[in-house]
C-alpha positions in Angstrom: 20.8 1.0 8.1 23.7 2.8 7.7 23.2 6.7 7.7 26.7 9.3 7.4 25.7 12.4 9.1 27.8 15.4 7.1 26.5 18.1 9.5 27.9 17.0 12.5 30.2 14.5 10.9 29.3 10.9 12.1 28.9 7.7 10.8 25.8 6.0 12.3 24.7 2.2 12.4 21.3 1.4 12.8 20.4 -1.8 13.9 17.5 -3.5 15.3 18.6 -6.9 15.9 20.2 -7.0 19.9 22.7 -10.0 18.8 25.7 -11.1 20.5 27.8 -9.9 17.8 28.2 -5.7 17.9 26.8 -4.1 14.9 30.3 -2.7 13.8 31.7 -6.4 13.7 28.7 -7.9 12.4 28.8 -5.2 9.3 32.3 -4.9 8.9 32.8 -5.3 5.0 29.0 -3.7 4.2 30.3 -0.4 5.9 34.0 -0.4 4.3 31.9 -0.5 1.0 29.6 1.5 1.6 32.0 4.4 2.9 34.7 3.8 -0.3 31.6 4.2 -2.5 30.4 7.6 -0.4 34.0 8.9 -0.2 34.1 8.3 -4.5 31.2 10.1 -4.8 31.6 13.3 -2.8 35.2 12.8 -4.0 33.6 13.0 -7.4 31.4 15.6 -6.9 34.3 17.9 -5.1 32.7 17.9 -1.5 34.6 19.7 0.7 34.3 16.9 3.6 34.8 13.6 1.3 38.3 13.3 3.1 37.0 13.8 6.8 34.5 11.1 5.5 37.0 8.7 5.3 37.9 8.8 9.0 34.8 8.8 10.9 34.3 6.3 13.2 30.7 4.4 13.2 28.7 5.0 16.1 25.4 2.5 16.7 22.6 4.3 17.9 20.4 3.3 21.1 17.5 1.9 21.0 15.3 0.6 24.0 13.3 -1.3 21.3 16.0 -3.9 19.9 15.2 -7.1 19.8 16.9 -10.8 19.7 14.1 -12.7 18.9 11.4 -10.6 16.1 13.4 -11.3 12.6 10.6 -11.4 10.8 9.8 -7.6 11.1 13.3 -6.6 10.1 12.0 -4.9 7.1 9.1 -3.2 8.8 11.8 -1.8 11.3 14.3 -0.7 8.7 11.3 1.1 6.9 10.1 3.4 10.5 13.7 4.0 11.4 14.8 5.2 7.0 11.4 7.1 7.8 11.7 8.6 11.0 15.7 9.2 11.8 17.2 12.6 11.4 20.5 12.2 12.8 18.6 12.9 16.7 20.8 11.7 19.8 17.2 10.8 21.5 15.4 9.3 18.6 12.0 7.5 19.4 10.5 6.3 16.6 7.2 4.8 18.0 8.3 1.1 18.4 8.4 -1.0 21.2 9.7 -4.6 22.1 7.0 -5.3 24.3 4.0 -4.4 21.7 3.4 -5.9 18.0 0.5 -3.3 17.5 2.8 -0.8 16.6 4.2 -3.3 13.5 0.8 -4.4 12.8 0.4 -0.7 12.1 3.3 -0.1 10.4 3.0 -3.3 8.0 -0.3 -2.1 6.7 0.9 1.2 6.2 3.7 0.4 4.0 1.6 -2.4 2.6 -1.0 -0.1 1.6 1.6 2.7 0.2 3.6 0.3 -2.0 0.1 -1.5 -3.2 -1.2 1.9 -4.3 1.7 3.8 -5.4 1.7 4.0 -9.3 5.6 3.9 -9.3 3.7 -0.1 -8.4 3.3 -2.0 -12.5 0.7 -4.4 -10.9 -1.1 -2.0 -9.4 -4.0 -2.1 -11.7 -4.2 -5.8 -11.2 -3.9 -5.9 -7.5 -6.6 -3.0 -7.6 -9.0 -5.3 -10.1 -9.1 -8.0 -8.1 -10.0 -5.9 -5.1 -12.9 -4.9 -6.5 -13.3 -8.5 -7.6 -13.6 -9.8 -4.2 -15.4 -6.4 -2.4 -12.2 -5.3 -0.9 -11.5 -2.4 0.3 -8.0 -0.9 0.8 
């Protein structure tokens, strides 16, 4: 996750994957994209900052919960950190590399949100064959 932080003017890099390669390599051409496109649009929409946004350098954030080896949960972790991250320097967003009960949590709670959100066009079907088979979400 890539996050630009206009109050205090930084570029963040969220990533939690603890590879050999550093983040700021490793998303070298996503981030150049990602800023042009940022810089057009506050450009666009006359933003005072759109030039200082041009010349921030990234910054990847902490976190004692990175991991080399759990890429199956990458989604689950990208959800909890777009969910809980506000730009904090000591962010903890509930996760930890020792425990997988805190992404067992976490996958039924987004399961369960996207399932039942009626922004969802096969929600009504899903929600059918729950009641098909005595399910209960």
């Amino acid at each position: 996750m890539m996050c630009f932080d206009l109050k205090s003017m930084k570029f963040y890099i969220i990533d939690s994957s603890d590879g050999d390669i550093a983040p700021a390599v490793k998303y070298l051409f996503q981030m150049s994209y990602l800023r042009s496109g940022f810089v057009k649009f506050l450009r666009d929409q006359k933003h005072p900052k759109a030039d200082k946004v041009v010349k921030l350098k990234e910054e990847v954030v902490k976190m004692h919960w990175r991991n080399k080896k759990n890429k199956t949960n990458e989604g689950v972790y990208l959800m909890r950190h777009m969910e809980t991250f506000y730009g904090d320097t000591a962010w903890e967003c509930g996760l930890d590399k020792q425990s997988e009960k805190p992404i067992e949590m976490l996958r039924i709670k987004y399961l369960h949100a996207i399932v039942t959100s009626d922004k969802n066009e096969i929600k009504k079907n899903i929600m059918e064959q729950v009641k098909k088979h005595n399910v209960y979400i």
